[in-house]
N, C-alpha and C positions, 0 to 999 in steps of 0.2 A: 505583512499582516495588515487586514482592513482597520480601519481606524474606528471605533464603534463609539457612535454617536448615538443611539439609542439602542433600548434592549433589545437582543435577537428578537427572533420570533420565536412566539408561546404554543407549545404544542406538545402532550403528551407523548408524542413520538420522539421528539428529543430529550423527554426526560433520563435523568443518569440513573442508573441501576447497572450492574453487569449483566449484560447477555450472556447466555446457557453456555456458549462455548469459548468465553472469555477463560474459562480454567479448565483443566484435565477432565473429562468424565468417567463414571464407573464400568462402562464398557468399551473403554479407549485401551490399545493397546502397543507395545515397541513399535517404533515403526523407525528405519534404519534406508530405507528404501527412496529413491526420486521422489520429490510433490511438485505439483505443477503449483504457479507463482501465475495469477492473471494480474494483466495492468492497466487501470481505465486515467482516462482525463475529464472530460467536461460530461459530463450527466444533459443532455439536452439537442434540439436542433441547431446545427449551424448556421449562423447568421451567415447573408449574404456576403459580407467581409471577412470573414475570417480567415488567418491566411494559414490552418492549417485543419480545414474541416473535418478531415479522414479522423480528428481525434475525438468530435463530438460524438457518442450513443445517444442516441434518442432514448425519454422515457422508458416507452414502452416496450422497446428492444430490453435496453438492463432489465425490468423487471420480467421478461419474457427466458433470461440468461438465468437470472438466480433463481427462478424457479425451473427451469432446465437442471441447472446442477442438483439442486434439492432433490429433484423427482429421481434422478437417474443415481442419489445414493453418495453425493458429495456434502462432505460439511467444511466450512469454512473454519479457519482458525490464523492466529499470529503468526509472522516469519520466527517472533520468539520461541513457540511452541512449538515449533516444527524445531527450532535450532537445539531447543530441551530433549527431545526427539534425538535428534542426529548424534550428540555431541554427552547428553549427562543421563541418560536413560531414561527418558520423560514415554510419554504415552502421546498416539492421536489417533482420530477416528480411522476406520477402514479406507474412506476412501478422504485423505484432505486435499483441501486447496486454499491457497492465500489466494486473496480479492486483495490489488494494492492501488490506490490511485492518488495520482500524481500531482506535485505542486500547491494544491490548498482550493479549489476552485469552488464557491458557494454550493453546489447543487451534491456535493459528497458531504455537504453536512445535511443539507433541506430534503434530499432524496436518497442517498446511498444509505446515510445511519438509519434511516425508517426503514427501509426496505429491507437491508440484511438486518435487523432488530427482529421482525416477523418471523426468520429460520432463527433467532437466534445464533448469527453468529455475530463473530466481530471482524472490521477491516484493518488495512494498514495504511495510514497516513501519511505518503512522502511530501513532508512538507519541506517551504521555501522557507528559511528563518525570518525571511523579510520579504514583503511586498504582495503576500498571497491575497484572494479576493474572503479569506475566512476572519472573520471575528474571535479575538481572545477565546470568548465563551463557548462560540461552536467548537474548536479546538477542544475544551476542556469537557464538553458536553461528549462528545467521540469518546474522550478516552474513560470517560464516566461509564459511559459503554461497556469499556472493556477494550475498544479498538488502541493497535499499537501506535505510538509515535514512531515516524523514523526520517531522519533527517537527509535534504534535498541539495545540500549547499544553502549558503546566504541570497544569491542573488541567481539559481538556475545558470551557474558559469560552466562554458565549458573547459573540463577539467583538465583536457587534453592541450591549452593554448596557455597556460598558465605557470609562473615561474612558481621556483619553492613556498617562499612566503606566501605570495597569494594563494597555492594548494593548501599550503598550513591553517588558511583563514577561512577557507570555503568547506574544511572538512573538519577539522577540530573546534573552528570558531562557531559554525552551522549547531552544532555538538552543544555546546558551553552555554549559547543562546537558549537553546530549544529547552536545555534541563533545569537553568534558570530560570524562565518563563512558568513551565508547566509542571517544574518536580517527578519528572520519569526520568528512566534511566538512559533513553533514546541508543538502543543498543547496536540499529542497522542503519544503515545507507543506501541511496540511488543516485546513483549518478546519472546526471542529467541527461535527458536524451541518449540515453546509454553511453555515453561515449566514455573509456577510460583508458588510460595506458599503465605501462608499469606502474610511471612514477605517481600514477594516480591512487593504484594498489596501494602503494607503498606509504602514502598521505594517508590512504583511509585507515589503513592498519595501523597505522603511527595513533594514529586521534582515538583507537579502543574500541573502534565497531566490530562488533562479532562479523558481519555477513556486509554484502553489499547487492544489490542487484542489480543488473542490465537490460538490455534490449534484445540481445542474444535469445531468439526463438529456441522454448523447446522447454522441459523441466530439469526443475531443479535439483541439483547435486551436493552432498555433504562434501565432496570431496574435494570443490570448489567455490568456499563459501565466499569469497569476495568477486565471482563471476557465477553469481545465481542468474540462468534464464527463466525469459518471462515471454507469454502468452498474451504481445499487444492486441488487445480486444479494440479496433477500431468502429465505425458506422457501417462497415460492409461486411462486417464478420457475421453478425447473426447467431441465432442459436445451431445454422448450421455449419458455419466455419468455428463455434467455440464447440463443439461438437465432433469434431475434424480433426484439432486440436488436442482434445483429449483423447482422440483415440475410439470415441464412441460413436454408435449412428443417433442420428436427430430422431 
């Protein structure tokens, strides 16, 4: 977590209030069915150093995508509210989808919370319990939103190289931090860079997460909630490779 030396930044767009789609609406209905899980990283252009550019979107791509979804009749909502959905008889719109993005990176609190604010919906936040580029308060300002917590590991470890105790620490201790910190119930997971195995399974279900998600292209399944796929929305995707994706024409 960033270490905040002075207040965020002040702007009505960060203000906390729940967004429209933070709870159940009156014309949401069963849904039992796949929902697609999209997954972003950095909001911005890739610096000429970066050693993994494919994960920056530009500006005006993301806002070019959520308005894409919007127009074609998607509304955004929680992995929670999808899992209330799947599992206790909960309600969601016609068409949903989870927007989740990854690790804590400044421009998902400075750009993603403003922009999906505008459709009113809410995001998911797979945060890093330590070391993210986010501020305590932008954190709290998301979930002020209505956006869900959900936790990343301690340190982005891969989960796959990692003896017991250190799985125990990077997925229950990820867990203990985050609900401390921020008073939510932090109920899913991501495993870093997708990578998971059994024993990783078997960590995350030990530590009390409903769901976990992956890297695994494609939509997501009730049927496998601790290997939910997701729809890595990279720089080259577009509105018409996210369009591709769902099955839809641009």
């Amino acid at each position: 977590m960033a270490t905040e030396t002075s207040a965020a930044p002040s702007s009505s767009a960060h203000s906390t209030g729940l967004v429209r789609n933070a709870t159940p609406q009156p014309d949401w209905q069963p849904h039992a069915g796949p929902v697609p899980i999209l997954e972003y990283h950095v909001l911005g252009g890739a610096p000429a150093d970066a050693p993994y550019p494919e994960l920056y979107v530009t500006r005006p791509d993301f806002h070019r995508e959520i308005d894409w979804l919007d127009a074609h009749g998607f509304q955004a909502v929680t992995l929670e509210a999808v899992e209330d959905a799947w599992y206790r008889g909960g309600t969601l719109p016609a068409k949903p989808v989870v927007l989740s993005f990854d690790d804590g990176y400044r421009p998902q609190f400075t750009y993603a919370l403003p922009e999906l604010r505008r459709h009113g919906w809410p995001g998911v936040l797979n945060l890093k319990a330590e070391g993210s580029d986010l501020y305590e308060s932008n954190v709290r300002a998301m979930i002020g939103a209505g956006w869900e917590l959900a936790a990343h590991t301690i340190d982005h470890s891969d989960l796959t190289t990692l003896d017991a105790a250190a799985l125990q620490r990077e997925t229950a201790g990820a867990r203990q931090i985050l609900r401390r910190e921020y008073g939510v119930p932090v109920r899913d997971f991501c495993y870093p860079a997708g990578r998971f195995d059994p024993a990783a399974i078997a960590a995350v279900e030990a530590a009390g997460y409903a769901a976990a998600t992956t890297e695994i292209p494609g939509v997501a399944s009730r049927e496998a909630p601790y290997e939910l796929a997701r729809f890595e929305i990279l720089g080259s995707t577009g509105v018409t490779g996210l369009a591709a994706d769902l099955g839809a024409g641009a």
